[in-house]
C-alpha positions as CSV (number, residue, x, y, z in Angstrom):
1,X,-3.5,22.4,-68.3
2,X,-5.4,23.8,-71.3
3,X,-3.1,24.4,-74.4
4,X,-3.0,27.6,-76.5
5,X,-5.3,26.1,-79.0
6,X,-8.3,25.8,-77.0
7,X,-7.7,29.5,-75.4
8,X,-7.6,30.7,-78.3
9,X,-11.1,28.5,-79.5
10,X,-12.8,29.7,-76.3
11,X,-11.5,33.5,-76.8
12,X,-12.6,34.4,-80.4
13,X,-16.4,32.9,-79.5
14,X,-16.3,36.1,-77.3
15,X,-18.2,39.3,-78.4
16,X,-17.5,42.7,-76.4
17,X,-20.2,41.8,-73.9
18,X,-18.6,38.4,-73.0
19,X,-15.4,40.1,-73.0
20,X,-17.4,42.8,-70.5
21,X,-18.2,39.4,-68.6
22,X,-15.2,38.2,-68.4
23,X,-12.9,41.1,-67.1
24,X,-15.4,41.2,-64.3
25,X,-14.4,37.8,-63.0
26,X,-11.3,38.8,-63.7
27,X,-11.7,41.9,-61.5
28,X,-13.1,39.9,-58.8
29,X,-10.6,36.8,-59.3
30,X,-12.9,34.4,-60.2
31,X,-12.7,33.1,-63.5
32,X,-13.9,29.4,-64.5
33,X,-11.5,27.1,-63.9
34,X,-10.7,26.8,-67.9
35,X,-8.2,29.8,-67.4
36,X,-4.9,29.3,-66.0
37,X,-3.5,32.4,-63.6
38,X,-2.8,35.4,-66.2
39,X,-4.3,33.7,-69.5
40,X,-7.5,35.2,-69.0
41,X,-6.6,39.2,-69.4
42,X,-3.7,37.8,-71.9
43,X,-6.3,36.5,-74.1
44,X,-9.2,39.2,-73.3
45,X,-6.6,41.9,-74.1
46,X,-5.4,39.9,-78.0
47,X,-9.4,39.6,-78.3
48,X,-10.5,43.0,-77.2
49,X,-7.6,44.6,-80.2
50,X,-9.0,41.3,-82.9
51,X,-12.5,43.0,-82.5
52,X,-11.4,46.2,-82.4
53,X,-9.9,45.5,-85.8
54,X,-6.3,45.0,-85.1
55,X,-4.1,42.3,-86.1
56,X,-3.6,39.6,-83.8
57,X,-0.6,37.3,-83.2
58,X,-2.1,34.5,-81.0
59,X,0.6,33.6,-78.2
60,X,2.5,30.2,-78.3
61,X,3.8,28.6,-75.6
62,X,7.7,27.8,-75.6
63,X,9.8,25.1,-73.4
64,X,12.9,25.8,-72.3
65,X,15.1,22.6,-72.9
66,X,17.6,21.2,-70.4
67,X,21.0,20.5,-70.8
């Protein structure tokens, strides 16, 4: 499973024509195998508003612990 970290490594190489790239293989359901189901449009989408010049919050992932 790939963490946040390296999503967020991979995501912020992207310009707007590898974002253009990307959510066509989203589109067509085939992204590389580097993206889990959903993080691809969850990190094109924080990317797309980073280069758009918004502020971006990068998501974390959080555990639920058992009791």
């Amino acid at each position: 499973m790939t963490t946040d970290a390296e999503y967020q490594a991979r995501i912020i190489s992207y310009d707007w024509d590898n974002l253009m790239i990307l959510w066509s293989e989203i589109k067509a359901r085939n992204t590389s195998n580097f993206w889990d189901a959903g993080k691809a449009l969850e990190y094109l989408i924080l990317r797309a508003f980073q280069l758009d010049g918004g502020e971006v919050a990068w998501p974390n992932t959080v555990k639920k612990n058992s009791r």
